[in-house]
C-alpha positions, 0 to 999 in steps of 0.5 A: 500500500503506498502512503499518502502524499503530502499536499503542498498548500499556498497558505500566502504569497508575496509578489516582490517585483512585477514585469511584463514577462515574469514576476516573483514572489514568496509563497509560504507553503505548507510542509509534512510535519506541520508548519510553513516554509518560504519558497522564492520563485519566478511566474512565468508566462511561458514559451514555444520553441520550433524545430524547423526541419526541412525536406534535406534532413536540416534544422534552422539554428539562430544564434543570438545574444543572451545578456544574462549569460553575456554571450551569444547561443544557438538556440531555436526559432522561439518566443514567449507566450505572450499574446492573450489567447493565442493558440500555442501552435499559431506562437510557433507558427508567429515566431519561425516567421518572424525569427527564420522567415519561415512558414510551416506546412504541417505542426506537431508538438514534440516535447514539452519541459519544465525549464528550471523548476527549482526557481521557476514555473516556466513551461515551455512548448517545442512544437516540430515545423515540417513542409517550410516555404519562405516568408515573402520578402516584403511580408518579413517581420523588421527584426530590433534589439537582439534580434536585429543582430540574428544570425540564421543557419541551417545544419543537418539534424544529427550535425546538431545532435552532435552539437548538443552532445559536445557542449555546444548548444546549451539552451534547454529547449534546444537541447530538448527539442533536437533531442526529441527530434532525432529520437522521433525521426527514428521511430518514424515520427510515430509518437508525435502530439497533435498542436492543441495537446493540453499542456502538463498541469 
């Protein structure tokens, strides 16, 4: 017979610093044995990653300044979900657009994360883009800030692996979501999600 789970309860919370895309706050949780205990974390509003994959077996790689590491990082097509409403798969389709000036024939969800839950309740999205076809020229989203300073390449799937492998691309959806994207190529795309799969609660 398994024993039963303590339920961890919000007896109060505290919001320390609020901005348009995260927050932070203490919340006093209730602990096994009695008693509360302060816990720190950031809100999130959360993320979609792509992999972008075209008809020669290449994935779209952008490399872009971080300024909380201080260096640029191979990452995916990728964007907060920060648009009120918007349907998770239409985030993606909106950011390989404006990121890689893409488009997407056919979208699938690939693998779903927790990208720090000791301090964060970030969840993020990593949807796989099949069947691209460039973004007419005069329809391109005017990329600013970091963005402006994008670079955009494409390298064959397992050459990215590869990368992952030895340390050379380190963000957490990238590596999960190319990961997730060799393995399901594999099995055939066998175990691929539908777009509007319910996010894990």
């Amino acid at each position: 017979m398994s024993a039963v789970e303590h339920r961890y309860e919000v007896a109060g919370r505290r919001e320390r610093y609020a901005g348009k895309i995260f927050s932070v706050v203490t919340d006093e949780v209730t602990m096994p044995g009695g008693g509360t205990s302060a816990r720190d974390y950031v809100r999130h509003v959360g993320a979609v990653a792509v992999v972008a994959l075209d008809d020669a077996g290449q994935v779209v790689l952008v490399r872009q300044y971080r300024h909380p590491v201080g260096r640029r990082l191979w990452e995916l097509p990728a964007g907060l979900m920060d648009v009120s409403g918007e349907d998770l798969a239409a985030a993606a389709a909106r950011e390989l657009a404006e990121e890689a000036d893409l488009t997407a024939g056919s979208i699938d969800v690939l693998v779903d994360l927790h990208s720090s839950p000791g301090f964060s309740d970030e969840v993020v999205r990593v949807f796989l883009a099949r069947d691209l076809a460039d973004v007419p020229v005069d329809q391109r989203h005017e990329r600013s800030e970091e963005e402006a300073d994008l670079q955009v390449v494409r390298v064959d799937l397992d050459e990215a692996v590869r990368m992952v492998l030895d340390g050379e691309i380190t963000n957490a959806s990238a590596v999960a979501g190319l990961l997730a994207a060799a393995r399901a190529r594999d099995a055939g795309w066998s175990a691929l999600r539908r777009p509007d799969a319910p996010l894990p609660r």
